[in-house]
C-alpha positions as CSV (number, residue, x, y, z in Angstrom):
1,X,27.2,69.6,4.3
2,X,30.2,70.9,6.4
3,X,30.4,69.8,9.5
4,X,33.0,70.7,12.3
5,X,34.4,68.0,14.8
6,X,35.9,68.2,17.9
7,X,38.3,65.6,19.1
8,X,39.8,65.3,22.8
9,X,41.5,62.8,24.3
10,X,43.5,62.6,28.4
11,X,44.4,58.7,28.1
12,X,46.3,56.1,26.6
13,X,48.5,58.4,24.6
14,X,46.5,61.2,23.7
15,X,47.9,62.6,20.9
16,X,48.3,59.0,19.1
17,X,44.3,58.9,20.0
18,X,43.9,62.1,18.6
19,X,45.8,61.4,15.3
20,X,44.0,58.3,14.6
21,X,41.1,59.5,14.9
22,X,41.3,62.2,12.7
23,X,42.6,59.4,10.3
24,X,39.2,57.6,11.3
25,X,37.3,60.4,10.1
26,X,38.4,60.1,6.7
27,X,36.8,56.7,6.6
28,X,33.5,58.0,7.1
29,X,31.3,56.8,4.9
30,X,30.0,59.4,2.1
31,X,32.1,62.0,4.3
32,X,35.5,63.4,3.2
33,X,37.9,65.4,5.4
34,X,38.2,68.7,4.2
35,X,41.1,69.6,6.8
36,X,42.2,69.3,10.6
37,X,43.7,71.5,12.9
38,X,46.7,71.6,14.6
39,X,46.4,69.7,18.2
40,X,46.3,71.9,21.3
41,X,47.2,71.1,24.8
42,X,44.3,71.9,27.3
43,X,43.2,71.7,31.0
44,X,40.2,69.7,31.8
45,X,37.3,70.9,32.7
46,X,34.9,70.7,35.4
47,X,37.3,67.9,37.0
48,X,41.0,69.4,37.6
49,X,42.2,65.9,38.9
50,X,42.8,64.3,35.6
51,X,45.7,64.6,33.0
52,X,45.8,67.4,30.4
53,X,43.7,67.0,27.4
54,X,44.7,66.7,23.6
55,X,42.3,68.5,21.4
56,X,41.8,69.2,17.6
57,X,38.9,70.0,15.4
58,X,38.2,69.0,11.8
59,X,36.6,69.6,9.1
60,X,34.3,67.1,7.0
61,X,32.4,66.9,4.0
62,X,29.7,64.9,4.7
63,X,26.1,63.9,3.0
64,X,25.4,62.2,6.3
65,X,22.3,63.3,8.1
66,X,23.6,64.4,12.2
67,X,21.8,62.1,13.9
68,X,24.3,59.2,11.4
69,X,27.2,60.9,11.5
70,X,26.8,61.1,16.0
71,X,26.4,57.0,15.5
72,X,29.6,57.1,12.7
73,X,32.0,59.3,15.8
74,X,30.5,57.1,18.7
75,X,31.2,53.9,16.7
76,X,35.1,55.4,16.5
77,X,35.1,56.1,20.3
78,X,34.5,52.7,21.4
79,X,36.9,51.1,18.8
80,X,39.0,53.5,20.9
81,X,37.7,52.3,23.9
82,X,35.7,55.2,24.9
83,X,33.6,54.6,28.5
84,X,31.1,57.0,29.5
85,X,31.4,56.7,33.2
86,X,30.6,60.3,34.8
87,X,30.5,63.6,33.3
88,X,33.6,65.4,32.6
89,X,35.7,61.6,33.4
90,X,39.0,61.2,31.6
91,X,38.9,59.3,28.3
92,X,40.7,57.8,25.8
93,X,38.7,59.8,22.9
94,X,36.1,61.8,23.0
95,X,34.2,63.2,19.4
96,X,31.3,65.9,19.1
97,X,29.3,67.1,16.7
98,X,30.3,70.8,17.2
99,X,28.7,72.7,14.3
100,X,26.3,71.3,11.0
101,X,26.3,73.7,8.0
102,X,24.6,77.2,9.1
103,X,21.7,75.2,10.7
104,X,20.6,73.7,14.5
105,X,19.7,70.3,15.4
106,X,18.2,68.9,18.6
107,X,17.3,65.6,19.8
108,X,17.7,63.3,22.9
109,X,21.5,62.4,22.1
110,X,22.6,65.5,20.0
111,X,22.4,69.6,20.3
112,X,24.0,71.6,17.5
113,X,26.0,73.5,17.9
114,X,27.9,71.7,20.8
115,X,26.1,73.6,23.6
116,X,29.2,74.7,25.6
117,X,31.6,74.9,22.2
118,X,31.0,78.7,22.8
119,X,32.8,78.6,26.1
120,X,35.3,76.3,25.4
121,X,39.0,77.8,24.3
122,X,40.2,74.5,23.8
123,X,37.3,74.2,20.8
124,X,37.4,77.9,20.1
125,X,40.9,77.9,19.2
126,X,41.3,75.3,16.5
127,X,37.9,75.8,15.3
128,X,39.0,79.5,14.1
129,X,42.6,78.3,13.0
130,X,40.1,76.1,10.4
131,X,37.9,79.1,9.6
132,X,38.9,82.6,11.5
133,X,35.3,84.2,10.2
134,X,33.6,81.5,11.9
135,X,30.1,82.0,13.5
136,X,28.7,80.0,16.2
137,X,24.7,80.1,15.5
138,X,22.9,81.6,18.5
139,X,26.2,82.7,20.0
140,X,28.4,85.2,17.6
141,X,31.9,85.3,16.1
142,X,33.9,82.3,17.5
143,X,37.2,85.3,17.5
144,X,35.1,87.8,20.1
145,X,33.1,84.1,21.9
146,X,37.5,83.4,22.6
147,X,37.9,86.8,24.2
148,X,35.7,85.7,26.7
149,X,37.6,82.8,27.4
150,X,41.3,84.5,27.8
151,X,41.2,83.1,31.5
152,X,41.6,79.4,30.0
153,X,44.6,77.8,28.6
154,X,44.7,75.7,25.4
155,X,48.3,75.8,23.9
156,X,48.9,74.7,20.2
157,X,51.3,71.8,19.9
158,X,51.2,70.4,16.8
């Protein structure tokens, strides 16, 4: 099944948390990497008084149910040193489940598609540079769902 990923990190070197965790994913058990994007340079969201973000999607190939491969990304977080403190806090890595094949999933720990991924430019953006006919289920075309978000800045870097 593909999957899509979406990595962020404001901390400890973000884009060096960003890079290795993209290698990370490759690691995945029964899960290939298909592809990543480019990394993008983003302002946080919901809470302005934190650093800049560093964000990237990928791509896998995985035969993982969702529910393993959320355990598989959380497991990477806290070898990153990931603490979930408050919603929105600054972190050294932060990984979500953003889209599953064609198909939805809900449970207590995991809603897919990521249910803000459609308002989010700094997802929106290297999500389409992996796929630019991408749908998001429930929501549209990810190209016209980025329109929307024209007032938010997420600059390619890398």
């Amino acid at each position: 099944m593909l999957a899509f990923v979406g990595l962020g990190s404001n901390l400890d070197e973000p884009r060096r948390q960003v890079e290795r965790a993209v290698g990370e994913l490759a690691a995945i058990p029964r899960t290939r990497l298909v592809r990543a994007s480019a990394m993008y340079r983003s302002a946080p969201v919901g809470r302005a008084d934190q650093p800049d973000f560093i964000n990237a999607v990928a791509e896998l190939d995985t035969e993982l149910e969702p529910a393993a491969l959320l355990r598989e990304l959380q497991a990477i977080e806290a070898r990153h040193g990931r603490v979930r403190s408050v919603p929105n806090a600054p972190r050294t890595l932060d990984l979500d489940v953003l889209l599953y094949g064609d198909s939805g999933f809900e449970s207590e720990q995991l809603r897919i598609p990521h249910p803000r991924m459609h308002e989010r430019a700094f997802v929106l953006r290297p999500l389409l540079e992996l796929d630019a006919a991408i749908s998001i289920p429930g929501h549209g075309a990810a190209r016209t769902l980025l329109e929307a978000c024209g007032d938010q800045r997420a600059e390619k870097i890398a």
